[in-house]
C-alpha positions, 0 to 999 in steps of 0.5 A, spaced: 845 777 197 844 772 191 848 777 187 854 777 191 853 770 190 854 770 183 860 774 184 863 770 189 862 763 185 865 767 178 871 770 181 872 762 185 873 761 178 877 765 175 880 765 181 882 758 181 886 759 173 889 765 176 891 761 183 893 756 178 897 762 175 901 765 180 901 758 184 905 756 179 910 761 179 909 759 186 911 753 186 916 754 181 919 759 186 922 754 190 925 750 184 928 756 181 931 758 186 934 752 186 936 750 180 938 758 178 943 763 182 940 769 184 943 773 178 940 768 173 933 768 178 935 776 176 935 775 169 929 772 169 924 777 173 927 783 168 925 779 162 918 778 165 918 784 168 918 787 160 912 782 157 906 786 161 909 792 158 907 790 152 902 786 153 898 793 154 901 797 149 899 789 144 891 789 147 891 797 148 885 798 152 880 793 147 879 788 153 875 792 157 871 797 151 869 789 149 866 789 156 863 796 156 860 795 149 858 789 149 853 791 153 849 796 148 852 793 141 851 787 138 855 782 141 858 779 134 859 785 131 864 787 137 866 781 138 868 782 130 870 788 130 874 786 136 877 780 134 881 783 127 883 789 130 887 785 135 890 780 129 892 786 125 894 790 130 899 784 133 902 782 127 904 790 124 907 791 133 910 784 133 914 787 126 915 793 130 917 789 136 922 785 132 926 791 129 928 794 136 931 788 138 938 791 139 936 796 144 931 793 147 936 787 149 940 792 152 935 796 156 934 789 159 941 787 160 941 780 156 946 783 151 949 775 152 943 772 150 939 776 144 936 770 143 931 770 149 928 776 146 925 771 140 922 768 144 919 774 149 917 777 142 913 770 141 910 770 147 907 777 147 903 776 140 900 769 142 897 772 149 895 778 145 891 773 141 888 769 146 887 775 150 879 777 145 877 769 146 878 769 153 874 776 154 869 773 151 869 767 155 868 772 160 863 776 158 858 770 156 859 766 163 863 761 161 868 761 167 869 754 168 872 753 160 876 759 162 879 756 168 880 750 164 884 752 159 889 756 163 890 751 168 892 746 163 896 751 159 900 751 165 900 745 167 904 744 161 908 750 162 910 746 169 913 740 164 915 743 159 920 747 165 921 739 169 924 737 162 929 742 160 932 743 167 931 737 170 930 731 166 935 734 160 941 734 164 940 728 169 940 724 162 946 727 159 950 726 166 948 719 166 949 719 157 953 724 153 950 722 147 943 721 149 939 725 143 937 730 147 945 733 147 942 735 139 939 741 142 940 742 150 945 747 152 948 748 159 948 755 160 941 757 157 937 756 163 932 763 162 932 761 154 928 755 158 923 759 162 921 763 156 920 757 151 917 753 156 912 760 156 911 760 147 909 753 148 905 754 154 901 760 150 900 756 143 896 751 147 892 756 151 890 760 144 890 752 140 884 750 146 881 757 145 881 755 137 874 755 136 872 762 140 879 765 136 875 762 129 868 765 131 868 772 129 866 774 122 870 778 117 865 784 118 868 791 121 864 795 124 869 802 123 864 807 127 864 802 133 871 801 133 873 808 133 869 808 140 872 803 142 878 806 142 877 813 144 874 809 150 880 804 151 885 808 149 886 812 156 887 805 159 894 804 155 896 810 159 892 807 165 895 801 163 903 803 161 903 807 167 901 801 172 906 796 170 911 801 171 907 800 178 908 794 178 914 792 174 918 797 173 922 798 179 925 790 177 928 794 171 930 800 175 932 796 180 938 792 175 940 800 173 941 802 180 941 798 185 947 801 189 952 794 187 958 795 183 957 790 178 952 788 173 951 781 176 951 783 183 945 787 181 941 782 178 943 778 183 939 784 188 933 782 182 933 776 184 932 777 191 927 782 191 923 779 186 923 772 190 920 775 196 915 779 193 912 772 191 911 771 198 906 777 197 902 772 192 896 771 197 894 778 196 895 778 189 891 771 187 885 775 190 885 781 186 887 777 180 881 773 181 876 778 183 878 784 177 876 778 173 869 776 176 868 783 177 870 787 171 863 783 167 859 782 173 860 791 175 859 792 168 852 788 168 850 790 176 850 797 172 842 797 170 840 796 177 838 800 182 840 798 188 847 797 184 851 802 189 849 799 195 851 791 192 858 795 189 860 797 197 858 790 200 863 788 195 867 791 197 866 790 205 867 782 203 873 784 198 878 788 204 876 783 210 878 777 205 884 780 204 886 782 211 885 775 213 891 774 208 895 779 210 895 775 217 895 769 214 902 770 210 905 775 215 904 771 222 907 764 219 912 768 214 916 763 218 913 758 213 913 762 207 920 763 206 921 756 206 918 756 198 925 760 197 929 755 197 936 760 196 936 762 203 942 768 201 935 771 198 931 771 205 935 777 207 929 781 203 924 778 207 923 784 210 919 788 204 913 782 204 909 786 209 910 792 205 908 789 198 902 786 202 899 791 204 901 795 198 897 790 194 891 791 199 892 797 196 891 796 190 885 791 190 882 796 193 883 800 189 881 796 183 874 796 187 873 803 187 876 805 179 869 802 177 866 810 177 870 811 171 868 805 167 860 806 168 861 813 166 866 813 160 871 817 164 877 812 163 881 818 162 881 819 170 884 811 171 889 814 166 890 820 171 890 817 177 896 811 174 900 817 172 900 820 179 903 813 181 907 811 177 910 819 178 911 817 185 914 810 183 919 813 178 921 818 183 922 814 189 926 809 186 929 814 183 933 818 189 932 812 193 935 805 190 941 808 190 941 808 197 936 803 200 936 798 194 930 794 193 927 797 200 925 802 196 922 799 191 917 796 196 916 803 199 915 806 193 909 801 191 906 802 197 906 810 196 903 809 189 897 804 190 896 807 197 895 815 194 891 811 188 886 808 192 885 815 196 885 818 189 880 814 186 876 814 193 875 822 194 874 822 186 870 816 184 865 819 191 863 825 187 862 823 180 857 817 182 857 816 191 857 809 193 856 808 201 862 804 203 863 803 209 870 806 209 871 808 216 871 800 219 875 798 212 880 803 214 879 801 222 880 793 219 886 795 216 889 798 222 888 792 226 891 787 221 897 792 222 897 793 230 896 785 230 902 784 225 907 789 230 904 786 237 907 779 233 914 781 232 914 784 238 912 778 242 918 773 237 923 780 239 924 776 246 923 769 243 924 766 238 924 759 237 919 757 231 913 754 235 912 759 239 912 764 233 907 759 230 902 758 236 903 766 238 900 767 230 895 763 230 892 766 237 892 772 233 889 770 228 884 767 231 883 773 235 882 778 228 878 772 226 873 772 232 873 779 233 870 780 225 865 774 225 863 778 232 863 785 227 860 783 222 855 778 224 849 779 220 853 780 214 856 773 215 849 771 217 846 772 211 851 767 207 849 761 206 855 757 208 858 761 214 851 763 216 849 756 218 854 756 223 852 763 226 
């Protein structure tokens, strides 16, 4: 248990700079939503959409390979190695990224402001050079200077973003000639959002100077070479993955079953602001990948190790049933943070992207067998897989069912990944999960969610949708603790009151 442990007060904090990220954008939902219309909030989710893209191909699979080969190398040699790999890398693909402007602005529809792309462009390289120091923060069990520097980055994001949108306008509304008229312009609002990010970015990789400055010029060519034949299937694994994950917003703008431009950024827009609804599920798996990718990789030399990686993921699938209910019996409440109520009509896609992103945690879980065994070429297999159902959803059903099916399509790709990996991952290295109450759990979360919609079908005034929720979810919660008894015994906060 004292592994477990471990593990739950690591991933708390790279959970809280990852709750602190995603809550950000939580937070700024709302005031986005406010502050742009939905063809503008469009705009911006497509031009977000297009960063994680390259943000793989920037670090190509280098971030994992330091974790694997840290473990068995000299921890300054690959952290050198790695280090001038990525600086050299980054300023060689930020020429390349550059001189496809044109196309690339085309691809994205913002042919009317070629400018944000600058700024994308930048951003893309400064996360690419933090990415080695946050890495190594991570691998010498330093997660609260981690979290540090990603929530103070982004609390400046949030100033940055408050000044140009917010205090900018209302002190040339009450002053034309304030000094602010010298550079702020009206109709730049993404542009904002993107600069507020570069500063944001600057800071993080300023805050992590002394990691960024602590390799040597000492490049070990052998180990670099195994490096990539070891991180290079992950770029594939990667790439494909974020067609999974953001791809369809691009796809979406292409075909979504509108007749003009506008109309399908505006289609963006609203799926792309109620799928931030789906932000509890995905803040838990963010923060459990980072805790758990050095700590599975460490756990690798123990031999009770496959009995501790399916106790993992016991703790991981009831967490992040308990979120499900905890956003689809209040989502009531939930939509509020959507402050366009035009964008409340996509509503109905949350619990799809839920459970689509219970999905992918789990499936995150099960991918370690293909890491401990060198076999990252099977996470590349199993990504391409999904993002073949991704692309060929979309594909035939946009048209018809708009951003619908680009919910259905997600969860079609990581459900068929996670089955994957399981029957895969269970014949090269067997890890007894307790898949059959896993699966049971998730069913039950389900059959709750439906009994709740059928019960507010007949009446519907909001305290009662409220006070039927929270029955519900007293009972799952009840009905676990009663399932799982010892389990919950044994931790040593919980057990106490057990």
């Amino acid at each position: 248990m004292s592994k477990i442990k471990k593990l739950a007060g690591q991933t708390m904090w790279y959970g809280i700079s990852s709750i602190a990220a995603r809550f950000v954008n939580y937070l700024l939902t709302p005031y986005l939503t406010y502050k742009f219309s939905d063809t503008q909030y469009g705009e911006m989710s497509m031009v977000y959409a297009f960063i994680p893209f390259m943000n793989i191909i920037f670090t190509y699979g280098l971030e994992t390979a330091f974790f694997r080969f840290a473990n068995t190398n000299d921890k300054q040699t690959i952290y050198s190695t790695t280090s001038i790999s990525i600086i050299v890398s980054t300023i060689l693909l930020c020429f390349v990224l550059v001189g496809l402007k044109t196309p690339i602005t085309t691809l994205l529809q913002i042919n009317e402001h070629p400018d944000y792309f600058l700024y994308v462009a930048a951003i893309i390289a400064l996360d690419a050079l933090s990415s080695v120091p946050f890495a190594k923060l991570r691998q010498d069990g330093r997660p609260v200077k981690y979290a540090l520097v990603r929530v103070g980055s982004i609390l400046i994001n949030i100033v940055c973003i408050y000044f140009f949108l917010s205090l900018c306008p209302k002190w040339l509304a009450e002053n034309p000639a304030h000094w602010c008229a010298s550079f702020f312009k009206p109709n730049w609002a993404v542009g904002y959002v993107l600069l507020a990010n570069v500063v944001q970015s600057g800071v993080a990789l300023l805050l992590l100077s002394k990691e960024f400055f602590g390799f040597q010029w000492k490049f070990d060519a052998a180990l670099w070479k195994q490096m990539m034949w070891y991180g290079m299937p992950l770029i594939i694994a990667g790439f494909a993955g974020m067609i999974n994950e953001t791809f369809d917003r691009i796809m979406l703008g292409w075909w979504a079953p509108v007749s003009t431009v506008a109309a399908a950024k505006a289609e963006v827009g609203v799926y792309s602001a109620c799928y931030k609804l789906s932000i509890l599920i995905t803040l838990a798996v963010q923060g459990f990948r980072m805790g758990a990718e050095p700590f599975f990789f460490n756990q690798s030399k123990e031999t009770d190790a496959p009995k501790t990686y399916a106790r993992v993921m016991k703790f991981f699938v009831i967490t992040l049933c308990c979120m499900f209910l905890a956003v689809v019996l209040y989502l009531d409440i939930w939509k509020q943070f959507i402050r366009n109520p035009k964008m409340w009509v996509g509503l109905r896609v949350v619990p799809i992207l839920l459970l689509a992103n219970i999905f992918l945690g789990i499936y995150y879980n099960l991918n370690i067998w293909y890491k401990l065994g060198n076999k990252t070429i099977a996470g590349a297999y199993i990504t391409l897989i999904g993002a073949t159902i991704t692309l060929t959803i979309n594909y035939f059903f946009i048209p018809h069912f708009s951003y619908l099916a680009c919910a259905w399509a997600t969860f079609a790709c990581y459900g068929s990944m996670m089955v994957i990996s399981f029957l895969w991952g269970q014949k090269e290295y067997p890890i007894p999960y307790a898949w059959k109450k896993l699966v049971a759990y998730i069913i039950i979360v389900v059959v709750i969610f439906g009994i709740h919609q059928t019960i507010i079908y007949f009446y519907q005034p909001l305290w009662f949708s409220l006070v039927a929720g929270s029955i519900l979810f007293f009972v799952f919660l009840k009905f676990i603790l009663s399932a799982e008894r010892r389990e919950f015994q044994s931790l040593p906060i919980i057990g106490k009151f057990l």
